[in-house]
N, C-alpha and C positions, 0 to 999 in steps of 0.2 A: 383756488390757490394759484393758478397758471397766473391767473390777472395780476393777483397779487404779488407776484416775482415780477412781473412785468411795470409794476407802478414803482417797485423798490429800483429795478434796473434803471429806470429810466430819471427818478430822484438820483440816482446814484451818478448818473452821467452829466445830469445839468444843475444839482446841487441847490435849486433852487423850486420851492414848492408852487408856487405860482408859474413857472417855466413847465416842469411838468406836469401840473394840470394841463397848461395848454398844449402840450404836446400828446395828450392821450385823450384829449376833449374832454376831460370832465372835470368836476369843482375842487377847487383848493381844500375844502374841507374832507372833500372823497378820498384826495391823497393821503391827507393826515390819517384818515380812520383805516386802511387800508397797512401805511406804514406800522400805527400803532399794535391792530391788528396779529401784521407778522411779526413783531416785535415779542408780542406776550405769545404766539405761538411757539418759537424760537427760546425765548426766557432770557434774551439779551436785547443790549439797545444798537439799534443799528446806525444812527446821525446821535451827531451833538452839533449844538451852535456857541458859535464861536462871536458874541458881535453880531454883525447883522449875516455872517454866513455859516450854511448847511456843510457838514462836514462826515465824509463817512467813520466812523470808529473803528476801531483793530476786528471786531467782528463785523463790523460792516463788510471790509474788506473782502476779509475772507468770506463773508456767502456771496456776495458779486461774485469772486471766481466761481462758486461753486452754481451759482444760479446762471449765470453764463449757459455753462453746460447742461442744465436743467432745460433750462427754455430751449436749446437747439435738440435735444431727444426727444422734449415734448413735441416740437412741429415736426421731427421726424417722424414721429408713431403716428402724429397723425393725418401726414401725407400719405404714408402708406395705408392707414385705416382704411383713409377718401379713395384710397385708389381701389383697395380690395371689394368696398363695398360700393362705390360709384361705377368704375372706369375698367374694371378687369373683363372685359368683352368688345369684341369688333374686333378691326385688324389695326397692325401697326408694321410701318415699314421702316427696318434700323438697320443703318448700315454700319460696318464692322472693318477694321483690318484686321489682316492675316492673321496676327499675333494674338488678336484680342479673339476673334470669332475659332480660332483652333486652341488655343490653352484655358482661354480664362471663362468666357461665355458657356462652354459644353457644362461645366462643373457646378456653374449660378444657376442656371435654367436645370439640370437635374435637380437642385437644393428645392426649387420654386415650383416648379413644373407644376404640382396637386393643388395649386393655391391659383391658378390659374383654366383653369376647364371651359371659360367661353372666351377666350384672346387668343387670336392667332396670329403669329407672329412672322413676319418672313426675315430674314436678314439677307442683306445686300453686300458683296464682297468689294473689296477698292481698299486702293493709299488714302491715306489723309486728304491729301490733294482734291483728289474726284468725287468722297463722301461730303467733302462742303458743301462742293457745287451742288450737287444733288440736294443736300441737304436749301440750299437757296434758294435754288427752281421748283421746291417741294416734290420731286421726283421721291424724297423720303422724310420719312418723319423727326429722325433725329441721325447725328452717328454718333458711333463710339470709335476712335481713335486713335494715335497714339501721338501725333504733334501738330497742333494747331496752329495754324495761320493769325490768329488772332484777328478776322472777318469784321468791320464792323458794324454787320446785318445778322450775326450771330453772336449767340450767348452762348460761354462755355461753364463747364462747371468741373472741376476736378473731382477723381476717379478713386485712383487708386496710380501707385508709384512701382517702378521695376525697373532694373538693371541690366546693360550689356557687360557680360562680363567673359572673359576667356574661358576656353573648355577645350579639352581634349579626351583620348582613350586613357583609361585606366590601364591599361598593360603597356602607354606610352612610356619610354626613360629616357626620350631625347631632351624631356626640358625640366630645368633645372625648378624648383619652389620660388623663385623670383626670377623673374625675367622680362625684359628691357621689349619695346617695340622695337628698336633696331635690331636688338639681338632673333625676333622672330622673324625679320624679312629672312634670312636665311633658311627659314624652315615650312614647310609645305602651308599653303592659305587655301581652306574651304569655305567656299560661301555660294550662296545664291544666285541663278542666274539672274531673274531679272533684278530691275531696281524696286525696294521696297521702301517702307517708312524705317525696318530696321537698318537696312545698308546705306538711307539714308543719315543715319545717326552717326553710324562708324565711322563713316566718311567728317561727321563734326569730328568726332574724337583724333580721327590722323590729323585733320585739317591744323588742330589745335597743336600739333606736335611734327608741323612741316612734312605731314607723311599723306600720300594717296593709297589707294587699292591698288593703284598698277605698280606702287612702288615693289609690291611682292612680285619675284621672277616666277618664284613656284606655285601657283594656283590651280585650281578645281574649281569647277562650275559644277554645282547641281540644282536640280529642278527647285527645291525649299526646303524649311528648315527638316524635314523628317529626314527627308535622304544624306543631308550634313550629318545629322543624329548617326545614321546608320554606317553611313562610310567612317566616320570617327572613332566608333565604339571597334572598327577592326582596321585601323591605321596608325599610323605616326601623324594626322596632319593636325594642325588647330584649328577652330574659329572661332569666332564673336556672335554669340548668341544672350537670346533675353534670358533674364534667369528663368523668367514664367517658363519658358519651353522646355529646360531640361531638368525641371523639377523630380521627375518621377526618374530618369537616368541618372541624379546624381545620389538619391535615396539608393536605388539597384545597385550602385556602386559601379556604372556601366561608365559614364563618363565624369571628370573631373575636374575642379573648376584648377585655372591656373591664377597666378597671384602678378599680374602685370603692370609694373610701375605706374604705365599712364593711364589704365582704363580705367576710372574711376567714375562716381558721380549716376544719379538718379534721372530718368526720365519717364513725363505726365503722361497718366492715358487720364482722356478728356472724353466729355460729353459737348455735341454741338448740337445746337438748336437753332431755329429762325425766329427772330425777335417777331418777325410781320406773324409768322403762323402761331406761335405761342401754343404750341402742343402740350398740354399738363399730361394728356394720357403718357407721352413719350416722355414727360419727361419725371411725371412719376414709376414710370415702370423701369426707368434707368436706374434711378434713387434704391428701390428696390431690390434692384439685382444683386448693386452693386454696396448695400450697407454690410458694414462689418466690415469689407475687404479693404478699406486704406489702408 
């Protein structure tokens, strides 16, 4: 039955049945019998001809969309099958940022963990930046992300989507339910000492809005994002954190998102890979982890 979505897709796209023969290698006559086939399975007609051309029908139509999404779950179950029943043993080395290896990783790998008993996995810490390289020089098997370079000795593959958005302490009442960037330089800025993939973002988001991080007078440096969490939830100050990280503080009611004109807007965590290595272990057990969470 897969094939057979595969032979109607592929009719469906060049409209012509001698075309898609040859684009699936087999005979003009296999198409027809294949189409007619799902045709009397279905209890509708999928083409009519018009003249000398192939045309899809109002139900045509509509099972393309739906066959669309049919054939992308089927190669997904059965990536995963290949992987649980091939590939789930040896080692694998993945490297992670901060964000991705401390929020998101800990909660997929408990979900998976039983389904895995001979792969052992090390995960490697770094920016964006340094998990490339690595990723290039095969020092590791694959990364996981959060802004790619867009390499072109690497293949990426999108992940899952997340947000910088404002946060402060819930017993804060210095700021108002909407509130302006300019109006926040005047009020205390916590963020991270070093530079990361996140303070890299933030830095796009003032950039886009003629503002830096030194524009703020009032600032705090802490070690990363837990100790911003912690100094937050018993201060007045704000910062700019991913949603992933203060997921479970905004449920507790411990911190709260603010509503700021400019910050808006989605940013990709990514998978990278090396086109020369072509790791499928890596880059099925990424697929894996991370199915369902887009």
């Amino acid at each position: 039955m897969e094939f057979r979505y595969r032979v109607f897709m592929t009719l469906a796209n060049r409209l012509s049945f001698s075309k898609a023969a040859k684009d699936l290698s087999v005979s003009q006559p296999a198409v027809t019998t294949h189409i007619r086939e799902l045709e009397k399975n279905l209890g509708v007609n999928l083409f009519t001809r018009s003249g000398n051309q192939t045309l899809l029908t109002y139900e045509g139509e509509l099972v393309y969309k739906y066959a669309n999404q049919l054939l992308t779950l089927h190669t997904d179950l059965i990536s995963k099958l290949n992987f649980l029943k091939y590939e789930s043993e040896g080692n694998l080395n993945i490297g992670t940022s901060n964000t991705i290896g401390t929020y998101i990783l800990p909660q997929l790998l408990a979900k998976f963990f039983h389904q895995f008993p001979y792969l052992k996995v090390n995960f490697v810490n770094g920016n964006s930046a340094e998990l490339e390289e690595k990723t290039l020089n095969n020092e590791i098997d694959a990364a996981i992300i959060e802004h790619g370079n867009n390499l072109r000795k690497l293949d990426y593959i999108h992940l899952m989507n997340d947000q910088i958005i404002g946060v402060t302490g819930t017993s804060n009442r210095d700021y108002s339910d909407n509130i302006s960037l300019q109006e926040l330089k005047k009020l205390p800025y916590v963020t991270e000492q070093e530079e990361t993939d996140v303070s890299k973002a933030i830095e796009e988001y003032f950039k886009t809005h003629g503002l830096k991080s030194s524009n703020f007078p009032n600032q705090i440096h802490l070690k990363d994002i837990e100790a911003v969490k912690n100094f937050l939830i018993h201060s007045n100050g704000f910062s700019l954190l991913p949603r992933i990280s203060i997921k479970k503080e905004l449920r507790l009611n411990l911190l709260k998102k603010l509503s700021i004109h400019e910050i808006s807007g989605e940013r990709s965590f990514q998978a990278a890979f090396s086109r020369e290595a072509n790791n499928q272990k890596a880059a099925h057990f990424i697929k894996f982890l991370f199915s369902g969470n887009k």
